[in-house]
Legacy VTK file of the C-alpha trace (Angstrom):
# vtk DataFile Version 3.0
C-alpha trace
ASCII
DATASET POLYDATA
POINTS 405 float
-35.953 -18.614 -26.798
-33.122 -19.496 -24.437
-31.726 -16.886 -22.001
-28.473 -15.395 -22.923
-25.525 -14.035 -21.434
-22.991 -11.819 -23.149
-19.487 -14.096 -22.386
-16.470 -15.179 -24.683
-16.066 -18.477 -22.796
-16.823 -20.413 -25.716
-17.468 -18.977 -29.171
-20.785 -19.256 -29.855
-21.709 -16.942 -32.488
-20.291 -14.546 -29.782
-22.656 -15.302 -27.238
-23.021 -18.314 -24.978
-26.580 -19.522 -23.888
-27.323 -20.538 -20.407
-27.613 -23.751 -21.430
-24.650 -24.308 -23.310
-22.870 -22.964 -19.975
-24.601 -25.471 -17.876
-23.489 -27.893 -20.528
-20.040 -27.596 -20.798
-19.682 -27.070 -16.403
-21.501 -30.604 -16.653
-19.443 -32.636 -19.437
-16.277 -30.664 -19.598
-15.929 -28.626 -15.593
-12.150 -28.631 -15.841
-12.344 -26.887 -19.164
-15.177 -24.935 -17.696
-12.798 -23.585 -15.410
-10.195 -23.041 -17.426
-12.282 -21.109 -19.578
-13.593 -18.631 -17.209
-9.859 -17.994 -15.235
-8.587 -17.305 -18.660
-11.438 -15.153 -19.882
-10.950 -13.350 -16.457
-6.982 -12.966 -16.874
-7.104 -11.660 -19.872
-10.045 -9.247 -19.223
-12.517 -10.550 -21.781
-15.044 -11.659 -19.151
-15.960 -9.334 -16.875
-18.730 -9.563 -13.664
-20.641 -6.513 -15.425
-21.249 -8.426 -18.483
-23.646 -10.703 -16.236
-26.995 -9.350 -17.007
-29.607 -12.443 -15.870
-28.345 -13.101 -12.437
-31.748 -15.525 -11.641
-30.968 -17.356 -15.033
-27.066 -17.739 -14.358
-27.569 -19.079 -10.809
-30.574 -21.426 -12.010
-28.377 -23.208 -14.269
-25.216 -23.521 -12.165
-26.524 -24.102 -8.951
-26.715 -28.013 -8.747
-24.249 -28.377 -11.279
-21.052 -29.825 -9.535
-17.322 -29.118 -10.434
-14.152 -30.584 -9.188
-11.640 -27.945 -7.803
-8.348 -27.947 -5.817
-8.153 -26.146 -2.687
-5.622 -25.492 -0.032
-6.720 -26.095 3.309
-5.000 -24.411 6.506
-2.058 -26.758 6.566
-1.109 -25.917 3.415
-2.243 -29.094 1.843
-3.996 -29.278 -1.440
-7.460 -31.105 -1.735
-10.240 -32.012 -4.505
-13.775 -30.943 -3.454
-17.002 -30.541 -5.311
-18.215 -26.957 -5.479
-21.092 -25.878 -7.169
-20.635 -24.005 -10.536
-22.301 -20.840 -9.556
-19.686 -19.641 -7.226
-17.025 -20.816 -9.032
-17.982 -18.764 -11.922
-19.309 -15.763 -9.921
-16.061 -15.917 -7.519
-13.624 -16.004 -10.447
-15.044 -12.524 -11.758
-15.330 -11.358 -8.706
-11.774 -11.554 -7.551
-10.906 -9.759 -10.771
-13.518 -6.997 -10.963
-12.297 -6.663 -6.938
-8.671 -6.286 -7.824
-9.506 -3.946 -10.698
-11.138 -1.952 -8.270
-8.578 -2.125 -5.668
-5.545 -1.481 -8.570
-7.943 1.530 -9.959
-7.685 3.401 -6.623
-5.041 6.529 -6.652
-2.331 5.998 -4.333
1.058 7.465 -3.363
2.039 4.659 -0.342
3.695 2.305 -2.830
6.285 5.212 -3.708
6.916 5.714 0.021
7.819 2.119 1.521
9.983 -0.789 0.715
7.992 -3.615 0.321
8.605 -6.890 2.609
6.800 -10.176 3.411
6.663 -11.819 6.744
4.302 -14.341 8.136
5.169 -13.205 11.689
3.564 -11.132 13.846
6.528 -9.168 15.071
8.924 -9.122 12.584
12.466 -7.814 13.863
14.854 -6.263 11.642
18.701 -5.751 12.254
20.335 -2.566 10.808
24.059 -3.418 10.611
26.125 0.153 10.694
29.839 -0.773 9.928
32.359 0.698 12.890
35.496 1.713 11.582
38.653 1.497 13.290
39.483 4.782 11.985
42.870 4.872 10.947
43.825 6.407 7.798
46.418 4.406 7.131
48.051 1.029 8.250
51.743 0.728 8.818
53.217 -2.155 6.709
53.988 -4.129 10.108
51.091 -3.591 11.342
47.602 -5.729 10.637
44.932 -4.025 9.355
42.323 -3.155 11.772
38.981 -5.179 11.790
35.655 -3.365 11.340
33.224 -3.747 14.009
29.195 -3.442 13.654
26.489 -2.706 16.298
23.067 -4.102 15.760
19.678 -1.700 16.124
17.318 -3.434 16.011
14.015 -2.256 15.048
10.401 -4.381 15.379
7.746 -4.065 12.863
4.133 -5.422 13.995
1.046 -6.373 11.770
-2.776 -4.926 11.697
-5.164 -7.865 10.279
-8.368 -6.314 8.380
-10.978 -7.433 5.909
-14.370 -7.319 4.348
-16.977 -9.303 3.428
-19.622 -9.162 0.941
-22.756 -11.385 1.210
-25.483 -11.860 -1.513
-29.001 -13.594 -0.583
-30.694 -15.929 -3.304
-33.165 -12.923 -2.744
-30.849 -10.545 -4.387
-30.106 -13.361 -7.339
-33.855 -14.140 -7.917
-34.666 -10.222 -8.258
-31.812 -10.144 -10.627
-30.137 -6.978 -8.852
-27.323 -6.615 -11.596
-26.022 -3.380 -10.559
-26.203 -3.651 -6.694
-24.036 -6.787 -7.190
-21.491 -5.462 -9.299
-21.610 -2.040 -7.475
-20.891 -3.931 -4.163
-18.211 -6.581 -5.912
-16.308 -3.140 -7.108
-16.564 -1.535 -3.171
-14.800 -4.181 -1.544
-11.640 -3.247 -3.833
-12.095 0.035 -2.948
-12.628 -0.612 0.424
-9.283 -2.509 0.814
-7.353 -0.168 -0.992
-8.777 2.986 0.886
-7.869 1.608 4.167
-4.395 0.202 3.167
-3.543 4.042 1.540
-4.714 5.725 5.005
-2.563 3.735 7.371
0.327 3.825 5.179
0.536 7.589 5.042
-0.065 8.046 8.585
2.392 5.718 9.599
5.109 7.608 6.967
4.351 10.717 8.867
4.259 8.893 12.522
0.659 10.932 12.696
0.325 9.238 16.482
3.594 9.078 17.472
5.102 12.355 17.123
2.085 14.648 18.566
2.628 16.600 21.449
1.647 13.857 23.686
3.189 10.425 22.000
0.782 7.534 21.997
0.515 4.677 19.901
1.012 3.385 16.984
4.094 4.305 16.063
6.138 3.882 13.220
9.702 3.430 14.951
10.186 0.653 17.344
13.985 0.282 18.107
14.633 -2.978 20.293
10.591 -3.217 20.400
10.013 0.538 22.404
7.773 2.793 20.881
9.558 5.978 20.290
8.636 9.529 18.529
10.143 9.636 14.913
9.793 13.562 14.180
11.227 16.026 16.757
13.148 19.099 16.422
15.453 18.089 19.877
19.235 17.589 18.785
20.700 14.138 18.594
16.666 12.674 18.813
15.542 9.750 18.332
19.728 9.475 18.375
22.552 10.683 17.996
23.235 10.426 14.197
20.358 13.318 14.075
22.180 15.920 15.486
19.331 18.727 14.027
16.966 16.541 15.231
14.148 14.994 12.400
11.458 18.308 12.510
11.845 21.605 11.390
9.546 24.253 12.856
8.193 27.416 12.338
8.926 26.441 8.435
5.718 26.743 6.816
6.252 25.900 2.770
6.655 29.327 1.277
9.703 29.781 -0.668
12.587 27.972 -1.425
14.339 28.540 1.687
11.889 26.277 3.504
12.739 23.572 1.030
16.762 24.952 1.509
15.582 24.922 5.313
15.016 20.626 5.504
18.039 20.310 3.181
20.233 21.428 5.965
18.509 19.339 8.587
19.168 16.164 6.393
22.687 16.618 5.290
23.628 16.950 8.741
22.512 13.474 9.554
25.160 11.136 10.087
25.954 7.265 10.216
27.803 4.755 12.695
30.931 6.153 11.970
30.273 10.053 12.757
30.170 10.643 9.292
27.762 12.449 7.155
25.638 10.710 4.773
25.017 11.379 1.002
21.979 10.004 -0.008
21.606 10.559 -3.804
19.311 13.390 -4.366
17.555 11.156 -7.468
16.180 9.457 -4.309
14.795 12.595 -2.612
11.067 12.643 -2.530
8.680 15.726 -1.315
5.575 14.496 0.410
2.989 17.201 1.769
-1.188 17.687 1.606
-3.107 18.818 -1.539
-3.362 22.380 0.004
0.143 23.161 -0.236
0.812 21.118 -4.251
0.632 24.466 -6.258
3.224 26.248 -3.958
5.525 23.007 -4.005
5.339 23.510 -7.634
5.553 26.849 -8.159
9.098 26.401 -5.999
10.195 23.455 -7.924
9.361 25.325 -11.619
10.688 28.739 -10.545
13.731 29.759 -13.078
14.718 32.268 -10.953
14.770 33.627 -7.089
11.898 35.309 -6.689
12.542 38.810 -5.519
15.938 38.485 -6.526
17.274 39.778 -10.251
18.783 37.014 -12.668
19.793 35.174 -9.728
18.920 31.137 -11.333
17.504 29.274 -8.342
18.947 26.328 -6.471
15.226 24.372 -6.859
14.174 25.590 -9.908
14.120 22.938 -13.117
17.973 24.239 -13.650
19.199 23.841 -10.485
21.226 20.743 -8.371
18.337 20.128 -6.191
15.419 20.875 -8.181
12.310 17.615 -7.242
10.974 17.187 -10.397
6.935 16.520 -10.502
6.953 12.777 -10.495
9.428 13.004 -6.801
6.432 15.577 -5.518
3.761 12.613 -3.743
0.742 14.646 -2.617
-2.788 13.138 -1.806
-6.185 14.991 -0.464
-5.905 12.261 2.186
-2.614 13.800 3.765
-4.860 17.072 4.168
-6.721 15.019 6.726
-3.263 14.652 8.768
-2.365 18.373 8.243
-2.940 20.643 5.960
0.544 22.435 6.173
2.860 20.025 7.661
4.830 18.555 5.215
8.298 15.754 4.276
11.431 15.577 2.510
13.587 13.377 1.902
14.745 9.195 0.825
12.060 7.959 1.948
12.031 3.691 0.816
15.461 4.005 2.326
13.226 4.645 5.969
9.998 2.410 5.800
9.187 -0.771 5.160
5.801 -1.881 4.580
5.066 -5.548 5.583
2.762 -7.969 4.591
1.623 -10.974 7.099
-0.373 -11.336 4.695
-1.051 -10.527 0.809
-4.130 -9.445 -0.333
-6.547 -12.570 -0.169
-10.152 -13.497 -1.878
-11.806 -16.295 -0.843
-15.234 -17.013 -2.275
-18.218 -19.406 -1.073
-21.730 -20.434 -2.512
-24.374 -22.067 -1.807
-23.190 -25.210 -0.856
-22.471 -23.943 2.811
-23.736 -23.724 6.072
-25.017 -20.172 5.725
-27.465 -20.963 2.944
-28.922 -23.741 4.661
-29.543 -20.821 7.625
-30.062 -17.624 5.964
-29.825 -17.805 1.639
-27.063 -16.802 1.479
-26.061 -17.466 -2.384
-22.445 -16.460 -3.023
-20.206 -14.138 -0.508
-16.607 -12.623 -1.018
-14.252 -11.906 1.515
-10.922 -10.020 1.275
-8.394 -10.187 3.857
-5.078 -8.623 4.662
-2.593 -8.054 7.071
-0.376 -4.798 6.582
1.982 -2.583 8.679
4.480 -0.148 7.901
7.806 0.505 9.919
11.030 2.643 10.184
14.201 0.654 10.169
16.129 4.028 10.832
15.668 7.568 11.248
17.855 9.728 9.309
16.395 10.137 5.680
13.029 11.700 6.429
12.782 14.915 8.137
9.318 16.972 8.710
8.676 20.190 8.332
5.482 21.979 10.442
4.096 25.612 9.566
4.223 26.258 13.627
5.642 24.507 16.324
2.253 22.195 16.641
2.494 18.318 15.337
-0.245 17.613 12.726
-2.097 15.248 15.457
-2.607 18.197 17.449
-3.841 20.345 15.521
LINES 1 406
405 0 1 2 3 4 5 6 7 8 9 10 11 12 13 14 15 16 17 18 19 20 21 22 23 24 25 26 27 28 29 30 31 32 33 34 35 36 37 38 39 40 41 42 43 44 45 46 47 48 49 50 51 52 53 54 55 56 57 58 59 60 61 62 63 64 65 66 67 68 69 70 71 72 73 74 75 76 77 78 79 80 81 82 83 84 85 86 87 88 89 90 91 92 93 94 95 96 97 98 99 100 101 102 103 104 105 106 107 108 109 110 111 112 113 114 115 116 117 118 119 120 121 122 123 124 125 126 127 128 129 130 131 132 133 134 135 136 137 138 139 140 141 142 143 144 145 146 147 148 149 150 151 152 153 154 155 156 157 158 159 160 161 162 163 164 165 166 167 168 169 170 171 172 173 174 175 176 177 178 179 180 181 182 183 184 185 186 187 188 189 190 191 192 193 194 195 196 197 198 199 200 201 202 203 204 205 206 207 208 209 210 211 212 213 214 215 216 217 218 219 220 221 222 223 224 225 226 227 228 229 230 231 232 233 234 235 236 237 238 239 240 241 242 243 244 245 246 247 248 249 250 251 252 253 254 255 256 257 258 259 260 261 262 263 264 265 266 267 268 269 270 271 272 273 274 275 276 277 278 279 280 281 282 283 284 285 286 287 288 289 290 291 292 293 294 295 296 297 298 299 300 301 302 303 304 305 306 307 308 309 310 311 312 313 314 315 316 317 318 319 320 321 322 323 324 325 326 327 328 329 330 331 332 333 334 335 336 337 338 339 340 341 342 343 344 345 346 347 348 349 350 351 352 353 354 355 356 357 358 359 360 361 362 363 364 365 366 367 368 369 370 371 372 373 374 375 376 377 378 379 380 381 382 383 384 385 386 387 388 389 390 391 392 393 394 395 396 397 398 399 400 401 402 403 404
């Protein structure tokens, strides 16, 4: 009886023998391919569906298929690749991207996203200078608007993993160590990329006591604290400064508290802003979610008769629960500092490069030296900026920064 592996890639009375897989990689491998990416796609063949791992990579191993690869020019070229990988690699990307998608994050919500191949990416932030006149005599020529440029730099941070299986592994048939480690290097990825974009939202490094890199704000390329309760700091369109202290999240006048801070921030003109409050997001640590939410779902002023309150679900600047972005992962940062404010307005979050699979098999180098049977490697290259400093403003239970603590 022939060895059989649970697959829709062709129907076979619902199942699809090694050998007819072997078969069709051998007399059909374009449709062989297309098979398997569109099995993958649309989430019909999976990596954990794989149970004879030995049997599999027996009958692929010396078969050869035709594929299209881009090489570091850019330039597309046909090489032969063996069938094992190319099978293996195209349910691997998907069950890696599954796991990475399947990892709960809040950084999305806090950044714009950008792309940028360079390493140092520079951004311009125009702010219009108006001539200030409030109103233009009919012999007179209306006054031109001027601009200054600040212009803030935004680096990268290139990191990966790789994932390498022996023929050993294969020939044992280790099913679930595969799978388990295919599924970790998602994880992995996603992990790391959630970490570094919340502490670079909260500028973990550079706002402690003692500023030290990285940080988050880089006008003209200089390093420079984001959060600090001086006046007019980082400039002068903060005038209450970016941090609130001594403002531990109690009540609503610690929310009422920030508020203040942030509609006193101003643009190029002197002028207050108005950032829509639809915009406004609160970001803080799992240890203080039930008293954000007790705040934000409070009818009433506590302490305070019939008095309907400001933050409550009734009032103008009540954050409703999908604006409230808490994680157990900002507890590492602090457990009591915590944000408000327009955040994707702030920080951008650039990608040098996008999340990137590559996998290899047998037909390389590192078989010939160690066994190696199929690897996976995912790559990316992520950092996170501000391009200003006036929508975000931090709040701390004390007068320490949440690096110091």
């Amino acid at each position: 009886m022939k060895s059989m592996i649970r697959t829709n890639l062709v129907p076979v009375e619902g199942r699809l023998s090694l050998y007819d897989l072997r078969s069709l990689a051998q007399n059909e491998p374009q449709e062989f391919i297309r098979k398997i990416e569109a099995g993958a796609q649309e989430g019909k063949l999976k990596i954990d569906q794989i149970r004879d791992w030995k049997g599999l990579y027996q009958a692929l191993a010396d078969v050869k298929v035709g594929v299209q690869m881009e090489d570091m020019a850019g330039a597309v070229r046909a090489i032969d690749a063996s069938a094992f990988p190319i099978l293996t690699g195209t349910l691997a990307i998907a069950a890696i991207n599954d796991a990475y998608m399947a990892v709960p994050s809040i950084g999305q919500d806090l950044v714009k996203e950008i792309e940028d191949s360079k390493k140092v990416t520079t951004i311009a932030a125009l702010h219009t200078l108006d001539a200030k006149a409030d109103e233009v005599k009919p012999q007179d020529d209306f006054p031109e608007i001027g601009g200054d440029e600040e212009k803030v730099e935004i680096r990268h941070k290139r990191n990966g993993r790789r994932l390498v299986i022996r023929a050993e592994t294969i020939e044992e048939n280790e099913a679930a160590d595969i799978v388990e480690r295919v599924n970790a290097l998602g994880e992995i990825a996603a992990e790391w990329i959630e970490e570094q974009t919340l502490e670079r939202v909260t500028d973990h490094y550079g706002s402690k006591g003692t500023p030290a890199e990285p940080y988050v704000y880089r006008p003209d390329g200089t390093g420079t604290q984001l959060y600090n309760h001086t006046a007019d700091y980082p400039g002068t369109r903060a005038p209450s400064g970016t941090r609130v202290r001594n403002n531990a999240l109690v009540d609503e006048s610690d929310v009422a508290a920030v508020r203040t801070v942030l509609r006193a921030m101003k643009n190029a003109r002197d002028k207050r802003i108005n950032v829509p409050w639809s915009e406004v997001l609160w970001l803080g640590p799992d240890a203080l979610l039930d008293t954000v939410l007790k705040v934000m779902n409070s009818e009433y002023v506590p302490g305070v008769e019939n008095e309907v309150s400001n933050w409550g679900p009734r009032g103008p600047f009540h954050i409703p629960p999908e604006r409230i972005k808490s994680s157990p992962k900002m507890d590492d940062l602090s457990s009591s500092a915590w944000y408000m404010g327009a955040f994707q307005r702030q920080f951008r979050r650039k990608w040098k490069l996008r999340m990137e699979y590559v996998t290899l098999g047998q037909d390389t180098q590192a078989y010939l030296n160690s066994r190696i049977a199929f690897q996976a490697r995912v790559a990316w290259d992520v950092e996170i900026g501000a391009v200003d400093y006036v929508y975000v403003v931090q709040s701390l239970s004390a007068t320490t920064a949440p690096a110091d603590e």
